[in-house]
mmJSON file of the N, C-alpha and C atoms, coordinates in Angstrom:
{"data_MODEL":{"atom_site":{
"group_PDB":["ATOM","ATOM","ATOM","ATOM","ATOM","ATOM","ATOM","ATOM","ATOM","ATOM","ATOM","ATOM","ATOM","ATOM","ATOM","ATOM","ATOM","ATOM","ATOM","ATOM","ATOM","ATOM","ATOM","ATOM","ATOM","ATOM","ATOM","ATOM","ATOM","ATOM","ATOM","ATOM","ATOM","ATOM","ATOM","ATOM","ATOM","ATOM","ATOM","ATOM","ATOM","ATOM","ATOM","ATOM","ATOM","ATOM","ATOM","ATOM","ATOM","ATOM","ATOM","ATOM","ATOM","ATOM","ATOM","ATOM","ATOM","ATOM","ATOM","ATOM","ATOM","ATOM","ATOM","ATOM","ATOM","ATOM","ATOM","ATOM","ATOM","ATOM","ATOM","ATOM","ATOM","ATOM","ATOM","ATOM","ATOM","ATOM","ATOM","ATOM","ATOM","ATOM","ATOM","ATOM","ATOM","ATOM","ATOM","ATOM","ATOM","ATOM","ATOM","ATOM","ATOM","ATOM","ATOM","ATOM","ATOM","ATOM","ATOM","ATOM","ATOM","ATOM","ATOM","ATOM","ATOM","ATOM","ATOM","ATOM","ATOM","ATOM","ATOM","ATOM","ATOM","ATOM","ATOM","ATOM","ATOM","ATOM","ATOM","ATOM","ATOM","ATOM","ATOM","ATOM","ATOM","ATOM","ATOM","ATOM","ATOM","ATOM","ATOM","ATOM","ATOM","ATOM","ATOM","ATOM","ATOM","ATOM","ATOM","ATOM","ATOM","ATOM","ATOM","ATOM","ATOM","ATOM","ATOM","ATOM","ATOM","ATOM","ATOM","ATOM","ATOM","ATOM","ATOM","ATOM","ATOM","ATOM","ATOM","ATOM","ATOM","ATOM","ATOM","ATOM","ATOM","ATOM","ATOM","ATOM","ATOM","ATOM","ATOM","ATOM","ATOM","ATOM","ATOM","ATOM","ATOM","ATOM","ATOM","ATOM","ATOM","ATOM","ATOM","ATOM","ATOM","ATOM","ATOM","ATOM","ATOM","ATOM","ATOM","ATOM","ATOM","ATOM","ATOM","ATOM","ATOM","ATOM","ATOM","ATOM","ATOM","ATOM","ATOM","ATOM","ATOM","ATOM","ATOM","ATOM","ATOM","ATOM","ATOM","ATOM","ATOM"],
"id":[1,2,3,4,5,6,7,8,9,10,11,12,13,14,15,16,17,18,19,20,21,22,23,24,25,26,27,28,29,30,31,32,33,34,35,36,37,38,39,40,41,42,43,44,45,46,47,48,49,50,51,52,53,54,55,56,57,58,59,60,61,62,63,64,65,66,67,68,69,70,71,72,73,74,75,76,77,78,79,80,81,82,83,84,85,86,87,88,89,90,91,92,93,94,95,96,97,98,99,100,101,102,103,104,105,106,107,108,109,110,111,112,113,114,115,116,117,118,119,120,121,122,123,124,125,126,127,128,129,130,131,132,133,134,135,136,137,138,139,140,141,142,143,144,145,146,147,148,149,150,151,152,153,154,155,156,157,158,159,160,161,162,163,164,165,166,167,168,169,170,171,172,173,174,175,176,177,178,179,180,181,182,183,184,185,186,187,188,189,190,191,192,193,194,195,196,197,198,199,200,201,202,203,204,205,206,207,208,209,210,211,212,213],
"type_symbol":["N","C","C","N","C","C","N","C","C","N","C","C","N","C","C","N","C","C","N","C","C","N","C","C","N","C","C","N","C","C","N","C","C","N","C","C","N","C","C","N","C","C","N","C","C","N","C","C","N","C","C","N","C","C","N","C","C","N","C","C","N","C","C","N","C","C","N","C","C","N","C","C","N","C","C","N","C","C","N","C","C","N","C","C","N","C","C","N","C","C","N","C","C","N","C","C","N","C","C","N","C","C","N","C","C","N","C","C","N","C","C","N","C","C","N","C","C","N","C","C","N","C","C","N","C","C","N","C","C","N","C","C","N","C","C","N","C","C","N","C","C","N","C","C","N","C","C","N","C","C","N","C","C","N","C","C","N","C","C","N","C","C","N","C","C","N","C","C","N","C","C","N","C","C","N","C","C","N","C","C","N","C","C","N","C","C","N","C","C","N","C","C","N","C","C","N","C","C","N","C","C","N","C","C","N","C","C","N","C","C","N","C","C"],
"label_atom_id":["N","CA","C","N","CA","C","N","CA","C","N","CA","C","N","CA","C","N","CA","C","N","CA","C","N","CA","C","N","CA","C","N","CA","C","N","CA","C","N","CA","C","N","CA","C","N","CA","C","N","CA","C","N","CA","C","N","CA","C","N","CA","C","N","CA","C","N","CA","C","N","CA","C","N","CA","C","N","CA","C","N","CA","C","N","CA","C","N","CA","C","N","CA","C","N","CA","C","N","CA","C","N","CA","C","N","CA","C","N","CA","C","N","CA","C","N","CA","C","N","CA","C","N","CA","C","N","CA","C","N","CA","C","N","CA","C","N","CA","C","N","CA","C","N","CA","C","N","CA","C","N","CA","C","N","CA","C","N","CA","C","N","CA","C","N","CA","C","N","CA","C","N","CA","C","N","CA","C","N","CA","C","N","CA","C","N","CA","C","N","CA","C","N","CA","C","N","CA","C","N","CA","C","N","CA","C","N","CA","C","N","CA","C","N","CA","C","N","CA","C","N","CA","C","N","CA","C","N","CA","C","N","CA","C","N","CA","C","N","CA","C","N","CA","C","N","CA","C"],
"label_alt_id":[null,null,null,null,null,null,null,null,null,null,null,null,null,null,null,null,null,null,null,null,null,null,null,null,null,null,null,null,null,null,null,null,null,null,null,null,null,null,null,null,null,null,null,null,null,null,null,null,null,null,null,null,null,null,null,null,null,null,null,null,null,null,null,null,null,null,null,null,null,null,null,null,null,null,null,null,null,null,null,null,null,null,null,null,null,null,null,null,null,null,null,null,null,null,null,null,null,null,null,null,null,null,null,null,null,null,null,null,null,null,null,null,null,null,null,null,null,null,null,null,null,null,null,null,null,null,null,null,null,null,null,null,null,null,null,null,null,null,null,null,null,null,null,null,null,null,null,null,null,null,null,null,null,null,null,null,null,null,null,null,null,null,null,null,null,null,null,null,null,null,null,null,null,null,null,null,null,null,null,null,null,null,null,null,null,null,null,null,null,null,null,null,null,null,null,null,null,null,null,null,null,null,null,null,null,null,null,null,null,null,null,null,null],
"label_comp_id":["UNK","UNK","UNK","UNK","UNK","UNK","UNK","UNK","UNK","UNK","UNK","UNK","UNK","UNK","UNK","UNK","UNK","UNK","UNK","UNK","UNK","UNK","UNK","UNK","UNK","UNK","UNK","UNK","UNK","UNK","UNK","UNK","UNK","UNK","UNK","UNK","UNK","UNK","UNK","UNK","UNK","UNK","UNK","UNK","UNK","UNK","UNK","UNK","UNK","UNK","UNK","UNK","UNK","UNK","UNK","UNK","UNK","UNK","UNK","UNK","UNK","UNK","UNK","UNK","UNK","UNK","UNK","UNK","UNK","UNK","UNK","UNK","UNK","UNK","UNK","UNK","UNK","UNK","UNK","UNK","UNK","UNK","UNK","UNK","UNK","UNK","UNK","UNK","UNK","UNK","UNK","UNK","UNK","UNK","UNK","UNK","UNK","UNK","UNK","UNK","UNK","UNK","UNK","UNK","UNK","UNK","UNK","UNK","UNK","UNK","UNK","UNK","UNK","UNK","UNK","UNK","UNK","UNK","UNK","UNK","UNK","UNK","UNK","UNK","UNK","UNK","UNK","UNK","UNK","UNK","UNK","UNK","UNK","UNK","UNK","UNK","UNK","UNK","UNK","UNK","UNK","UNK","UNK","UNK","UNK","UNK","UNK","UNK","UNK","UNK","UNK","UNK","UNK","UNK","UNK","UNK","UNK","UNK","UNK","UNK","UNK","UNK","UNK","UNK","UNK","UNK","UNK","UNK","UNK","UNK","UNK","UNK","UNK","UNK","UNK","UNK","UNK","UNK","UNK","UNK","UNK","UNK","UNK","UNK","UNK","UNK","UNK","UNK","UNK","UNK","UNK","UNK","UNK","UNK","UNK","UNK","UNK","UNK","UNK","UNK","UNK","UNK","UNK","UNK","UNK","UNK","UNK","UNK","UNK","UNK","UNK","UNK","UNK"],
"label_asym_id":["A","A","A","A","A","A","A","A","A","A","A","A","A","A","A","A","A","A","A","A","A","A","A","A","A","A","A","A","A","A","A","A","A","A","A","A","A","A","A","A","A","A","A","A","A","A","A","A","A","A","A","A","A","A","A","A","A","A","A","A","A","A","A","A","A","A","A","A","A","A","A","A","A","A","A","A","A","A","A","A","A","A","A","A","A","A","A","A","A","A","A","A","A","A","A","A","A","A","A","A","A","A","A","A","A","A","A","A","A","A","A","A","A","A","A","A","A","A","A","A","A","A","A","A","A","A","A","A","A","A","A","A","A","A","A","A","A","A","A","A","A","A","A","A","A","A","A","A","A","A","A","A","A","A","A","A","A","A","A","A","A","A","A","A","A","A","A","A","A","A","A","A","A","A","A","A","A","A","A","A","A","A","A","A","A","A","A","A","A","A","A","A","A","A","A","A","A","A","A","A","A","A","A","A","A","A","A","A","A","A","A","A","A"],
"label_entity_id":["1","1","1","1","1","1","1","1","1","1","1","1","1","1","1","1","1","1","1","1","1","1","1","1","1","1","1","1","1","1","1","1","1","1","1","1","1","1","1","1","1","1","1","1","1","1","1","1","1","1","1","1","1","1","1","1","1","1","1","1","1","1","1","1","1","1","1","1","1","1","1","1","1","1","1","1","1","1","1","1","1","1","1","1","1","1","1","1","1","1","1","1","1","1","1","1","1","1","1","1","1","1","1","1","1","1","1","1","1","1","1","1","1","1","1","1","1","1","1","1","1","1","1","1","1","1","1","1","1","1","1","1","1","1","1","1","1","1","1","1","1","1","1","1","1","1","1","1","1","1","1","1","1","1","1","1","1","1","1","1","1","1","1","1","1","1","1","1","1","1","1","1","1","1","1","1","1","1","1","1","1","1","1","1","1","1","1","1","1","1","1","1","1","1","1","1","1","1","1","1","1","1","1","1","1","1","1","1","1","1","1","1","1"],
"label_seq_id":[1,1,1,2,2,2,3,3,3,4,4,4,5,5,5,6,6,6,7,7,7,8,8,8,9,9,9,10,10,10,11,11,11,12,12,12,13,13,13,14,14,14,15,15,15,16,16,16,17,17,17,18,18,18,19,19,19,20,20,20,21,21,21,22,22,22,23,23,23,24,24,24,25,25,25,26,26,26,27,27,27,28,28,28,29,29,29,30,30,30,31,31,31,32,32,32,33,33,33,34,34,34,35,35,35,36,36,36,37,37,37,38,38,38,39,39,39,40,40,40,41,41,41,42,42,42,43,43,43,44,44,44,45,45,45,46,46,46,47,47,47,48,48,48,49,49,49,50,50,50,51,51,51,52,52,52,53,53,53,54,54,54,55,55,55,56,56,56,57,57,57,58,58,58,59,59,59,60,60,60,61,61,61,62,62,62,63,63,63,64,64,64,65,65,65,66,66,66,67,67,67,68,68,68,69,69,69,70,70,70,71,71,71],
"pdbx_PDB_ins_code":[null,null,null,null,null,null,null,null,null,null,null,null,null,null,null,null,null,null,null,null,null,null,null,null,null,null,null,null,null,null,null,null,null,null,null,null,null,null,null,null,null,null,null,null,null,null,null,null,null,null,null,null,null,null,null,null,null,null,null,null,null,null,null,null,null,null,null,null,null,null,null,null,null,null,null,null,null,null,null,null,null,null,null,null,null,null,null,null,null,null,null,null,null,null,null,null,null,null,null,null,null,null,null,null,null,null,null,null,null,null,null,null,null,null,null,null,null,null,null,null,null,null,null,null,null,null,null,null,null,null,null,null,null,null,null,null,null,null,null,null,null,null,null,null,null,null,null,null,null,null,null,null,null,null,null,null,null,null,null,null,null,null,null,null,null,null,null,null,null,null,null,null,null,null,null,null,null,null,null,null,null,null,null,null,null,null,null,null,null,null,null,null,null,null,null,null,null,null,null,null,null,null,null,null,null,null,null,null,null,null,null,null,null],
"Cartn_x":[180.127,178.722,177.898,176.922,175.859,174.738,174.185,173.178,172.354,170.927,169.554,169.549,168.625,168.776,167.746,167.108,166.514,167.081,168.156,169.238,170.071,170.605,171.095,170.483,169.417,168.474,168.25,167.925,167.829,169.618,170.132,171.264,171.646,171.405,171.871,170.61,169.472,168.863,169.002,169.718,170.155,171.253,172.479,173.197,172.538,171.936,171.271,170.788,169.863,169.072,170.143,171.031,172.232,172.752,172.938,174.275,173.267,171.598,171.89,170.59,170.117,168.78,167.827,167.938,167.325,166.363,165.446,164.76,165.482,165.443,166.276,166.336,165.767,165.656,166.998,166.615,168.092,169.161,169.145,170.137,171.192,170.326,170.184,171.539,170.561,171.404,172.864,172.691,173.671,174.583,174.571,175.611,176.167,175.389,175.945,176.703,176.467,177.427,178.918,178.574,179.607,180.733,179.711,180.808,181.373,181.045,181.507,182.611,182.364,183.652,184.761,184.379,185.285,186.296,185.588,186.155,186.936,186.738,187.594,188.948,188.743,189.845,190.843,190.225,191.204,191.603,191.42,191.474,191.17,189.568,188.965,187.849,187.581,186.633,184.994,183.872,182.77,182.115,182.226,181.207,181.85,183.04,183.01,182.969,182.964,182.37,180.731,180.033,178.772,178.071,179.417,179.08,179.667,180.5,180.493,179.317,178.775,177.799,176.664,176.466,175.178,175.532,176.378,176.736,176.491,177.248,176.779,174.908,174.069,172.656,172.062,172.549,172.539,172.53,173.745,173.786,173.129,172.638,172.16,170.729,170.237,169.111,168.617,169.705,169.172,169.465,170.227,170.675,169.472,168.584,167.589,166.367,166.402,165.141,165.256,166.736,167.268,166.19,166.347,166.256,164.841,163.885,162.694,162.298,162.549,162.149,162.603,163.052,163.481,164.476,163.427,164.284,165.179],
"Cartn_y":[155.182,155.251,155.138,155.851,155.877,155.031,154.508,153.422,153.857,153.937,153.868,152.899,152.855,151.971,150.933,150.793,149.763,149.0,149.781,149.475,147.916,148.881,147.874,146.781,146.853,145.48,144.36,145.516,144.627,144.034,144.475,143.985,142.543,142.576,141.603,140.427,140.558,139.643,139.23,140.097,139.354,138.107,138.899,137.711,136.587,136.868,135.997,134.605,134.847,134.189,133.314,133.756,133.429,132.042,132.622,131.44,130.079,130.09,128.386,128.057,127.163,126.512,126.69,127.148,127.036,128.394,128.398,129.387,130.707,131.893,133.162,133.301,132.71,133.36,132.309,130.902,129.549,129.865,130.553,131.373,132.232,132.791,134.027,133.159,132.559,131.349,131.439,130.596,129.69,130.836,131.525,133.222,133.359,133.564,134.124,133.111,132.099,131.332,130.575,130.539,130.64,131.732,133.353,134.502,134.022,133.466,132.96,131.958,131.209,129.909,130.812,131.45,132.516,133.605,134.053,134.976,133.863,133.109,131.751,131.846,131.293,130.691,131.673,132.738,133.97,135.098,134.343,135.607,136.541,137.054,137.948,137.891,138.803,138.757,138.825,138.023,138.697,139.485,139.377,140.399,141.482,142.033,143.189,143.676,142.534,142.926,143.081,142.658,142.757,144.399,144.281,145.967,147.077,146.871,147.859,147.7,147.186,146.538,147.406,147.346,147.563,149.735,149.643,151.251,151.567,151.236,151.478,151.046,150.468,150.749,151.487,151.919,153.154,154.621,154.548,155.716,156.494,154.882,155.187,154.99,154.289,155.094,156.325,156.659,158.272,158.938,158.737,159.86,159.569,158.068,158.452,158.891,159.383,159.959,161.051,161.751,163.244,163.649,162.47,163.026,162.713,162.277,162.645,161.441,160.138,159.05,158.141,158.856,157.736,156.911,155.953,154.391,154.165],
"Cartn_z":[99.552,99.198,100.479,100.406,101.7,101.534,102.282,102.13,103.074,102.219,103.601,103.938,105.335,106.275,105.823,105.1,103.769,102.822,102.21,101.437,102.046,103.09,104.38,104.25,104.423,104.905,103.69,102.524,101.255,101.174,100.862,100.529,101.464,103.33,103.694,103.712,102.816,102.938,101.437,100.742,99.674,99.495,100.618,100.951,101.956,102.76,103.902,102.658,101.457,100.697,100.341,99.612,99.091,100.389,101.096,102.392,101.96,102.143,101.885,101.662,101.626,101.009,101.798,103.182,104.23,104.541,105.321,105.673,106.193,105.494,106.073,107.245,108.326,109.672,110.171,109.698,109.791,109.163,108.317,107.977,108.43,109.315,110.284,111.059,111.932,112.539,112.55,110.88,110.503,110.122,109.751,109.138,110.73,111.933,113.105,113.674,113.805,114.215,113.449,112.074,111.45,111.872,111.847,111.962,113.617,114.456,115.741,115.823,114.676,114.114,114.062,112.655,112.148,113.206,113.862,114.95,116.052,116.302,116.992,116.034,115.668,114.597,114.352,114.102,113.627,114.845,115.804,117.58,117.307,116.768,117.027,117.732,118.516,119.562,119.25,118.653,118.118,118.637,120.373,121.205,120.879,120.483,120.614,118.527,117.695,116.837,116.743,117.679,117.878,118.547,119.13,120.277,119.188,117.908,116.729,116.146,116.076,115.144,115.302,117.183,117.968,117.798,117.964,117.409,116.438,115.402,114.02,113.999,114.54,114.117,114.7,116.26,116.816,116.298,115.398,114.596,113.823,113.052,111.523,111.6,112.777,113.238,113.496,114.63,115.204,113.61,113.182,111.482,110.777,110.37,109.949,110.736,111.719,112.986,112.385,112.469,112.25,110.654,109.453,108.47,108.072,108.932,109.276,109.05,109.536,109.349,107.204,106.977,105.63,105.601,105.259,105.409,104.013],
"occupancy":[1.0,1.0,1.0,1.0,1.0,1.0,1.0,1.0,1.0,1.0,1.0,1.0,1.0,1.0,1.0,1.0,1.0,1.0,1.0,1.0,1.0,1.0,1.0,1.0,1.0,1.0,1.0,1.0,1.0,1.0,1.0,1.0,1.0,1.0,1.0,1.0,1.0,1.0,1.0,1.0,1.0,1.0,1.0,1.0,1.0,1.0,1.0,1.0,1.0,1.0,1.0,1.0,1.0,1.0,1.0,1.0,1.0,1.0,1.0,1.0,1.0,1.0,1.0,1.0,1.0,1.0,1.0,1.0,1.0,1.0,1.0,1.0,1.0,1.0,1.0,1.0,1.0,1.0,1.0,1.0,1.0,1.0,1.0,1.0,1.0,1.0,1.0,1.0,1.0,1.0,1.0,1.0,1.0,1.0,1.0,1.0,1.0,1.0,1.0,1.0,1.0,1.0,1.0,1.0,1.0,1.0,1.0,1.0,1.0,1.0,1.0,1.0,1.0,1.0,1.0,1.0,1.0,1.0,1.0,1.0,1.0,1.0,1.0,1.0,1.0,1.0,1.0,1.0,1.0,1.0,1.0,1.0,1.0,1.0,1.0,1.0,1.0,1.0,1.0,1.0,1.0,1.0,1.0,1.0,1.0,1.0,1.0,1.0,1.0,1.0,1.0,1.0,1.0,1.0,1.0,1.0,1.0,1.0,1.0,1.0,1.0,1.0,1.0,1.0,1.0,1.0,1.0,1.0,1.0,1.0,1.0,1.0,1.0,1.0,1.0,1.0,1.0,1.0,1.0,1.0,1.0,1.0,1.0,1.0,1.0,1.0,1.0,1.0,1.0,1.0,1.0,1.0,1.0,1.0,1.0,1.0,1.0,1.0,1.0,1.0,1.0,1.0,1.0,1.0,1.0,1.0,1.0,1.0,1.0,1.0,1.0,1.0,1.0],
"B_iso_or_equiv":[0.0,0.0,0.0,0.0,0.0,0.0,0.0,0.0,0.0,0.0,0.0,0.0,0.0,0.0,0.0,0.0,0.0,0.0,0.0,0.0,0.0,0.0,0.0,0.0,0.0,0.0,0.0,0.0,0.0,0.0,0.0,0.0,0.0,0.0,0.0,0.0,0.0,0.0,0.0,0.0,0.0,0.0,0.0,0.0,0.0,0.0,0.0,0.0,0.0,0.0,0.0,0.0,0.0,0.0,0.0,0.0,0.0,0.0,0.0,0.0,0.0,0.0,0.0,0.0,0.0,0.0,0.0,0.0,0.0,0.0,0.0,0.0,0.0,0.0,0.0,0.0,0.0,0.0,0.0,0.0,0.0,0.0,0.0,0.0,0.0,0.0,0.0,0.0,0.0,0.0,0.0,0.0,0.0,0.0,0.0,0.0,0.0,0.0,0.0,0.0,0.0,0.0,0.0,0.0,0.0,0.0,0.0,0.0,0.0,0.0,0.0,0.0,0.0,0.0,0.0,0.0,0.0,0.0,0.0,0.0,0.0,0.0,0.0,0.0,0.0,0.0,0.0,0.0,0.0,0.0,0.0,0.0,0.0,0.0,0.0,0.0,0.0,0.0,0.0,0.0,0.0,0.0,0.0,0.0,0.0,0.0,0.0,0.0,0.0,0.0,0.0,0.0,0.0,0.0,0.0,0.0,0.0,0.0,0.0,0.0,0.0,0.0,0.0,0.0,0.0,0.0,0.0,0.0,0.0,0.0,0.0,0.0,0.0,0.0,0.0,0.0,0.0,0.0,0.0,0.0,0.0,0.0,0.0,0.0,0.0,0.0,0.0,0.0,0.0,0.0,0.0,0.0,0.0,0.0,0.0,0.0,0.0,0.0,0.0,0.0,0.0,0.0,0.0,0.0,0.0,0.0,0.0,0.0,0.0,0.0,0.0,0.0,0.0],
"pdbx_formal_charge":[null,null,null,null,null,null,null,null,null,null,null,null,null,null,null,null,null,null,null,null,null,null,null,null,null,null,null,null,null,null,null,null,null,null,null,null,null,null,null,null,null,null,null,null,null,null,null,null,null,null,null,null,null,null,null,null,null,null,null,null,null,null,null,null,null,null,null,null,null,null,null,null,null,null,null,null,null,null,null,null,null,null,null,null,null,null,null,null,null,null,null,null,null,null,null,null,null,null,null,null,null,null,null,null,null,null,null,null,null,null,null,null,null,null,null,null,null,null,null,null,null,null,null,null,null,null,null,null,null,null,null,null,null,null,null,null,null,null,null,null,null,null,null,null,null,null,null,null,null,null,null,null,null,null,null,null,null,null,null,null,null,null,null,null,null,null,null,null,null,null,null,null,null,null,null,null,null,null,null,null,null,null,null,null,null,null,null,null,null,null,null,null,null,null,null,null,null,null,null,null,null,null,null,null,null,null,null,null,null,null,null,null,null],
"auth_seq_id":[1,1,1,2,2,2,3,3,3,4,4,4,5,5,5,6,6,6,7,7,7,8,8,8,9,9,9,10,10,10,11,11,11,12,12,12,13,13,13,14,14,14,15,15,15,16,16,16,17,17,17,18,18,18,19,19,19,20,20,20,21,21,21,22,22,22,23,23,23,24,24,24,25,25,25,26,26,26,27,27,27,28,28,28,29,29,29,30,30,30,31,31,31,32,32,32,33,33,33,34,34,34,35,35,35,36,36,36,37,37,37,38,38,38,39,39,39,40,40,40,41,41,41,42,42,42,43,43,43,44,44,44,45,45,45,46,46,46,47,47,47,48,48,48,49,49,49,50,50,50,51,51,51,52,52,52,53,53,53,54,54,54,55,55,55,56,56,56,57,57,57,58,58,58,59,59,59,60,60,60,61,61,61,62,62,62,63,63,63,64,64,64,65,65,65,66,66,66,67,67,67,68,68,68,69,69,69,70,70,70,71,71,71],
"auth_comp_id":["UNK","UNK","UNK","UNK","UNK","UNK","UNK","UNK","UNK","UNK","UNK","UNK","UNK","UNK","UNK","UNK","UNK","UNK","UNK","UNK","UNK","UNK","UNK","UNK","UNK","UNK","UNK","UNK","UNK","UNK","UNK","UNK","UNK","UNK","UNK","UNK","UNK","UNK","UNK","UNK","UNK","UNK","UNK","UNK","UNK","UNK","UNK","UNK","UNK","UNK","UNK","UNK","UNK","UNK","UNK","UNK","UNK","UNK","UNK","UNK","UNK","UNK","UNK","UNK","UNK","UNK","UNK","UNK","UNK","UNK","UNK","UNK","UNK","UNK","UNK","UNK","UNK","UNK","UNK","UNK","UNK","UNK","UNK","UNK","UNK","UNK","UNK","UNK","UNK","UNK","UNK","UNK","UNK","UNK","UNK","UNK","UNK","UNK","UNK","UNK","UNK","UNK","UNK","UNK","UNK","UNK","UNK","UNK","UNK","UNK","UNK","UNK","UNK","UNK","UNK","UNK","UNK","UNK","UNK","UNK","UNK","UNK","UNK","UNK","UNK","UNK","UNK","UNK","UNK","UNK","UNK","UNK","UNK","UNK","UNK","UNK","UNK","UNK","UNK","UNK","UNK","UNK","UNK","UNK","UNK","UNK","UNK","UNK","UNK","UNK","UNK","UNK","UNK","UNK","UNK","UNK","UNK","UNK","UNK","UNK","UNK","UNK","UNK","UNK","UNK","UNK","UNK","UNK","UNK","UNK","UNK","UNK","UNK","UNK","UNK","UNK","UNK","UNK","UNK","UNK","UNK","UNK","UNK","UNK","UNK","UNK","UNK","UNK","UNK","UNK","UNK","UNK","UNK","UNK","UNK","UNK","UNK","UNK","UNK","UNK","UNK","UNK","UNK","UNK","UNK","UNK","UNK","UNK","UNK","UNK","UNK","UNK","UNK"],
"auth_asym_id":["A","A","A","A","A","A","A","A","A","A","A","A","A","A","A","A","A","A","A","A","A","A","A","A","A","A","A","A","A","A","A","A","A","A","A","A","A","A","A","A","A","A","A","A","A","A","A","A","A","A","A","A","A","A","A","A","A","A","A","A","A","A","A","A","A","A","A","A","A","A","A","A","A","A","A","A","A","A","A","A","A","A","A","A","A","A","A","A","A","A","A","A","A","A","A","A","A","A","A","A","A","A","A","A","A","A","A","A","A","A","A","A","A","A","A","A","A","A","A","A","A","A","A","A","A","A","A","A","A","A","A","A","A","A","A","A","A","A","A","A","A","A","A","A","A","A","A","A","A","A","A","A","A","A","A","A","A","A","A","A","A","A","A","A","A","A","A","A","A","A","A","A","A","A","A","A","A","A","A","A","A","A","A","A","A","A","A","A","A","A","A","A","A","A","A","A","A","A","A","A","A","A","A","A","A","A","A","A","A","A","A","A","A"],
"auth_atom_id":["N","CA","C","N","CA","C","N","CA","C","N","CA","C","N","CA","C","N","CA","C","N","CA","C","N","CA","C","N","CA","C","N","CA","C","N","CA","C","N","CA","C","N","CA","C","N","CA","C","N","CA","C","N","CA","C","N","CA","C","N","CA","C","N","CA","C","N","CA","C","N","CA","C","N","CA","C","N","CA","C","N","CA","C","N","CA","C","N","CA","C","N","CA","C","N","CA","C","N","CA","C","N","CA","C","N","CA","C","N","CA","C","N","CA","C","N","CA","C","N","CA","C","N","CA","C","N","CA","C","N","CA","C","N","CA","C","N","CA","C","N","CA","C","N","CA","C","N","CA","C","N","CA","C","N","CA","C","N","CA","C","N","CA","C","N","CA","C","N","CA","C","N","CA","C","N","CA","C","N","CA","C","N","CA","C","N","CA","C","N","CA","C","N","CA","C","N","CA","C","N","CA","C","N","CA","C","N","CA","C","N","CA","C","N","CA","C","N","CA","C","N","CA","C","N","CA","C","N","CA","C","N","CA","C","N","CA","C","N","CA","C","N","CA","C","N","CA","C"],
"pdbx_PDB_model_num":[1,1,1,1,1,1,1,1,1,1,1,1,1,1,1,1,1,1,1,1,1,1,1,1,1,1,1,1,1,1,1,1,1,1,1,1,1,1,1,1,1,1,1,1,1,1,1,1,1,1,1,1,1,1,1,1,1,1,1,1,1,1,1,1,1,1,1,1,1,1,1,1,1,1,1,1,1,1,1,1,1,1,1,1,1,1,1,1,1,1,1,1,1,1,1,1,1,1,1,1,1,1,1,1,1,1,1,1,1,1,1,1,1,1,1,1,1,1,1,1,1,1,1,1,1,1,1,1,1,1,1,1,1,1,1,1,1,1,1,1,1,1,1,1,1,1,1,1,1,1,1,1,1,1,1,1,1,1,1,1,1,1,1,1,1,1,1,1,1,1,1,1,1,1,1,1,1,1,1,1,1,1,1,1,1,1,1,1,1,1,1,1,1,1,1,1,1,1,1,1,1,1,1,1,1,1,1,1,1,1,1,1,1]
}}}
């Protein structure tokens, strides 16, 4: 399934709301450094899940530029 780049956003501030009682932006936070625990623990590297990451919004940016700005 394809997701606008709105979609995207709704969806992870749906989970963001979800992780905890706290203000979404502490959230923010608290989700990224968890995924930093997480990537410890399990010898995965986050910077370079961060540098997929930073690609993939790269992409799906320029793809929505391409399709004339819809979010």
């Amino acid at each position: 399934m394809t997701f606008t780049n709105r979609q995207r956003a709704d969806r992870f501030a749906t989970n963001l709301n979800a992780y905890s009682d706290d203000e979404p932006y502490i959230n923010l936070g608290d989700c990224l450094a968890d995924a930093m625990h997480w990537c410890h623990l399990n010898d995965h590297e986050f910077e370079d899940a961060l540098d997929t990451a930073r690609m993939h919004l790269d992409a799906e940016l320029l793809e929505d530029a391409m399709d004339g700005g819809n979010v």
